[in-house]
C-alpha positions as CSV (number, residue, x, y, z in Angstrom):
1,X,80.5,165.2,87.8
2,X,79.9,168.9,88.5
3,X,76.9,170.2,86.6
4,X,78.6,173.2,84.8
5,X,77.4,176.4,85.3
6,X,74.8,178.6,83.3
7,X,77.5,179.9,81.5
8,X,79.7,177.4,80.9
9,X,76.3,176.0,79.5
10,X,75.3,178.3,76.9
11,X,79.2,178.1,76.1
12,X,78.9,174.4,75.1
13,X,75.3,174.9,73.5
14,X,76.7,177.3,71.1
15,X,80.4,175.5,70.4
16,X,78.1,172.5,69.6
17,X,75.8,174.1,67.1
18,X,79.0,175.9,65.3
19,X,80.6,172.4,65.0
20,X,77.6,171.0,63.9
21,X,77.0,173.3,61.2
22,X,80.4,173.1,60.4
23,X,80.4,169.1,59.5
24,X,77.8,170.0,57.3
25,X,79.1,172.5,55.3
26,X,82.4,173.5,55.2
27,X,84.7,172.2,52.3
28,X,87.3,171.9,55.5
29,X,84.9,169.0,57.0
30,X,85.0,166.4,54.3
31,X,87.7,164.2,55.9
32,X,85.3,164.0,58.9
33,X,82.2,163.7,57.0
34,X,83.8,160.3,55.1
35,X,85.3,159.6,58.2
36,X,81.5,159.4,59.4
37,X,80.6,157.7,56.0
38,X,83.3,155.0,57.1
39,X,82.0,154.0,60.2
40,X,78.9,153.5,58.9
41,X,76.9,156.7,60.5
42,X,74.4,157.9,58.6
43,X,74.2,161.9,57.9
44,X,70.7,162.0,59.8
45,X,72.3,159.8,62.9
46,X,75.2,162.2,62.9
47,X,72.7,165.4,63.3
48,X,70.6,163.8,66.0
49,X,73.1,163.4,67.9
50,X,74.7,166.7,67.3
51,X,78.0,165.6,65.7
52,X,80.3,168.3,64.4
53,X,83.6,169.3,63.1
54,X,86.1,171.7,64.9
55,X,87.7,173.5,61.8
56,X,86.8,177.5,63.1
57,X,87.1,176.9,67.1
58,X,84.4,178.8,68.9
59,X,86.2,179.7,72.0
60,X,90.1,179.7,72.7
61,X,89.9,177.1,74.5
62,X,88.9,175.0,71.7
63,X,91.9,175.8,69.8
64,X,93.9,172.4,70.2
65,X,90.7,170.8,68.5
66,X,90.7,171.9,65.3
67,X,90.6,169.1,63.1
68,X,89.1,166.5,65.9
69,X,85.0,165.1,65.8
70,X,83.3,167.2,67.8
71,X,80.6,164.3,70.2
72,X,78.5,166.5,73.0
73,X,76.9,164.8,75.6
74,X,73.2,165.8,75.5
75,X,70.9,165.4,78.6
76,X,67.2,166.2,78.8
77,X,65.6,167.9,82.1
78,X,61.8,167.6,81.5
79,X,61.7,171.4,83.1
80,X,64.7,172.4,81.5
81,X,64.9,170.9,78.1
82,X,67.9,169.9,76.1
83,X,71.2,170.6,77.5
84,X,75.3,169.6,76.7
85,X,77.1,169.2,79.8
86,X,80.2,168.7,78.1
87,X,82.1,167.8,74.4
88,X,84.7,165.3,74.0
89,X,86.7,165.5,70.8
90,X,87.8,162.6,68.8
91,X,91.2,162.8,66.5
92,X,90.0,161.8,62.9
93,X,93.7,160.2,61.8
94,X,94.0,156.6,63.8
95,X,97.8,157.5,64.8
96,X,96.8,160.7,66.4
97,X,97.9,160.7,70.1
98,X,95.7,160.9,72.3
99,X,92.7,159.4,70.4
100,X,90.1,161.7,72.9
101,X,90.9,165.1,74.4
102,X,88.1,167.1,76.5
103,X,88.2,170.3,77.8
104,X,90.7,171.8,80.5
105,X,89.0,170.5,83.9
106,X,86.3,168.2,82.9
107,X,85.1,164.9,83.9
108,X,83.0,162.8,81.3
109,X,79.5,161.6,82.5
110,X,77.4,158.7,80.8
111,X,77.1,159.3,77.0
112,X,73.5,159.4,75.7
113,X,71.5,159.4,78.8
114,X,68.5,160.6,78.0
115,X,68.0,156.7,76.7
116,X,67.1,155.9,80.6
117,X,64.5,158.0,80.5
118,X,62.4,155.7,77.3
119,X,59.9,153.8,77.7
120,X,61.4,150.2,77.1
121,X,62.2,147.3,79.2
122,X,66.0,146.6,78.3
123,X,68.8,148.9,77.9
124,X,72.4,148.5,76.0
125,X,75.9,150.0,77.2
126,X,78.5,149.8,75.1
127,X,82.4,151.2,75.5
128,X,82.5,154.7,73.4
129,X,80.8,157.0,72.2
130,X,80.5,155.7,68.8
131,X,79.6,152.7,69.7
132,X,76.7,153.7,71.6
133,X,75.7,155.8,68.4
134,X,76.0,152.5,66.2
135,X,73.5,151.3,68.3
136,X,70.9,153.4,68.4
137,X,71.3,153.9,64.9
138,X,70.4,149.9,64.8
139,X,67.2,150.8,66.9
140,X,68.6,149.7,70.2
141,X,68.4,151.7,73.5
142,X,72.0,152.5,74.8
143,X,74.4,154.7,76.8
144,X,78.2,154.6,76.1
145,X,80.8,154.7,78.9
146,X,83.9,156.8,77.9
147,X,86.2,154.3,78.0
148,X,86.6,150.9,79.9
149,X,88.0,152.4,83.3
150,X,84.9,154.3,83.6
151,X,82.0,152.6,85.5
152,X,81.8,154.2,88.9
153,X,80.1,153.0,92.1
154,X,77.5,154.9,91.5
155,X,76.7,153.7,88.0
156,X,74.9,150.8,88.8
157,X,72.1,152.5,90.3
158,X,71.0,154.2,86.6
159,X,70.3,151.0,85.7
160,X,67.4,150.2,88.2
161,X,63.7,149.0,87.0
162,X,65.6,147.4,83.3
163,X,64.5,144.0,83.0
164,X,67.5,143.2,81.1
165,X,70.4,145.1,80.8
166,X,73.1,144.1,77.4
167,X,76.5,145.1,78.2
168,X,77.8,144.7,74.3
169,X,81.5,144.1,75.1
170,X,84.4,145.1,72.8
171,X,86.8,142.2,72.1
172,X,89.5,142.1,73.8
173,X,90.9,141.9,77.5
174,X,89.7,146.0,78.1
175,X,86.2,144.7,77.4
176,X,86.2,141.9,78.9
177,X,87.2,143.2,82.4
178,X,84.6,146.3,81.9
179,X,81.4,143.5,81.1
180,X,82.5,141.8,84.0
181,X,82.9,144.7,86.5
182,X,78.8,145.2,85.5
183,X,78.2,141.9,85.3
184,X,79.2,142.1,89.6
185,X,77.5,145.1,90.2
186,X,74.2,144.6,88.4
187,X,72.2,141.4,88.4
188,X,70.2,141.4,85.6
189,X,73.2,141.6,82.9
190,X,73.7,139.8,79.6
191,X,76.9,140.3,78.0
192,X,77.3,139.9,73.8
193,X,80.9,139.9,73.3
194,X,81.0,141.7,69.6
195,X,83.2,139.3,68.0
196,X,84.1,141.4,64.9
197,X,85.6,144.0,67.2
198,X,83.3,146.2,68.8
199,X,79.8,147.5,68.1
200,X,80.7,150.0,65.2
201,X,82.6,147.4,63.5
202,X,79.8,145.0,63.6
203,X,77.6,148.0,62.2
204,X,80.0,148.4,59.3
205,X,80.6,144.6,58.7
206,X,77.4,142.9,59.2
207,X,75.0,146.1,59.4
208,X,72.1,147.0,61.3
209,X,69.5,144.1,61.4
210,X,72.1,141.7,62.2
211,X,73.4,144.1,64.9
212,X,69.8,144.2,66.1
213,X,69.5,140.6,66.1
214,X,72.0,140.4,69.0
215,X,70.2,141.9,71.0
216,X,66.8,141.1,69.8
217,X,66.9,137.4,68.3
């Protein structure tokens, strides 16, 4: 992926922070905010990771996602801080076609990257962006791919120096091709086939110690 230029980040900085401030506090955000209460996302998970609402778009080119989840993807430079490289935006209503839309031109990168960088010994990947929250709002370590077609050649090289590496697969034939694509490009994998669905149904039907415990024992 291109990095995206100066201005194109500033752009993406402030669209996030008016979306985010939107989810909380606009009347027009509720559907998303029990949308959020649905899946099982707490308020504080939602704001760490800079969730928002698209209800007043802050550029014109955000004007076909009104009414979708705002989700930016945050990466941390130790010299340049905190920075959004891009937004995907999520349709609320399940029949909404297509389920993600990004902006004109971009190219998704690894969701939540800045968990390669902690100081721990195993890290999860899981198949969305929600899914990847779900986790780390269960305490575990993870990055979410954008979709099941998208580990790249390159990939496997992030994942260097784990001593485990948990690939928590969604349940079905998608997932099961995606944990085994990793499973041949990186040698220290374990997959966890989440048998209730995928990782943010397992949050919402068996919570977060028992999510945890997957991983963890």
């Amino acid at each position: 992926m291109r990095p995206p230029s100066d201005d194109l980040k500033k752009l993406l900085m402030e669209s996030a922070l008016s979306y985010r401030e939107q989810l909380k506090s606009l009347p027009e955000a509720q559907a998303a905010r029990d949308y959020l209460e649905r899946r099982g996302i707490s308020e504080e998970t939602a704001q760490a990771f800079g969730l928002g609402f698209v209800s007043e778009p802050h550029s014109a080119e955000d004007l076909p996602m009104r009414g979708r989840l705002s989700i930016p993807y945050k990466v941390h430079s130790y010299v340049h801080g905190w920075s959004i490289v891009t937004i995907r935006y999520r349709a609320l209503d399940p029949e909404q076609e297509p389920k993600y839309r990004s902006r004109k031109g971009d190219s998704t990168c690894l969701f939540n990257s800045a968990a390669l960088n902690r100081h721990t010994d195993y890290i999860c990947i899981t198949e969305g962006e929600l899914d990847c929250i779900s986790a780390e709002q269960a305490g575990l370590p993870a990055v979410g791919l954008a979709g099941a077609d998208r580990w790249e050649d390159w990939t496997p090289r992030l994942f260097r120096g784990f001593r485990s590496v948990y690939v928590l697969q969604d349940n079905d034939k998608a997932g099961e091709k995606l944990a085994s694509r990793i499973a041949k490009s990186i040698a220290n994998v374990k997959v966890i086939v989440m048998e209730d669905g995928d990782v943010n149904d397992t949050l919402v039907n068996r919570g977060e110690d028992f999510l945890r415990g997957l991983v963890n024992g």
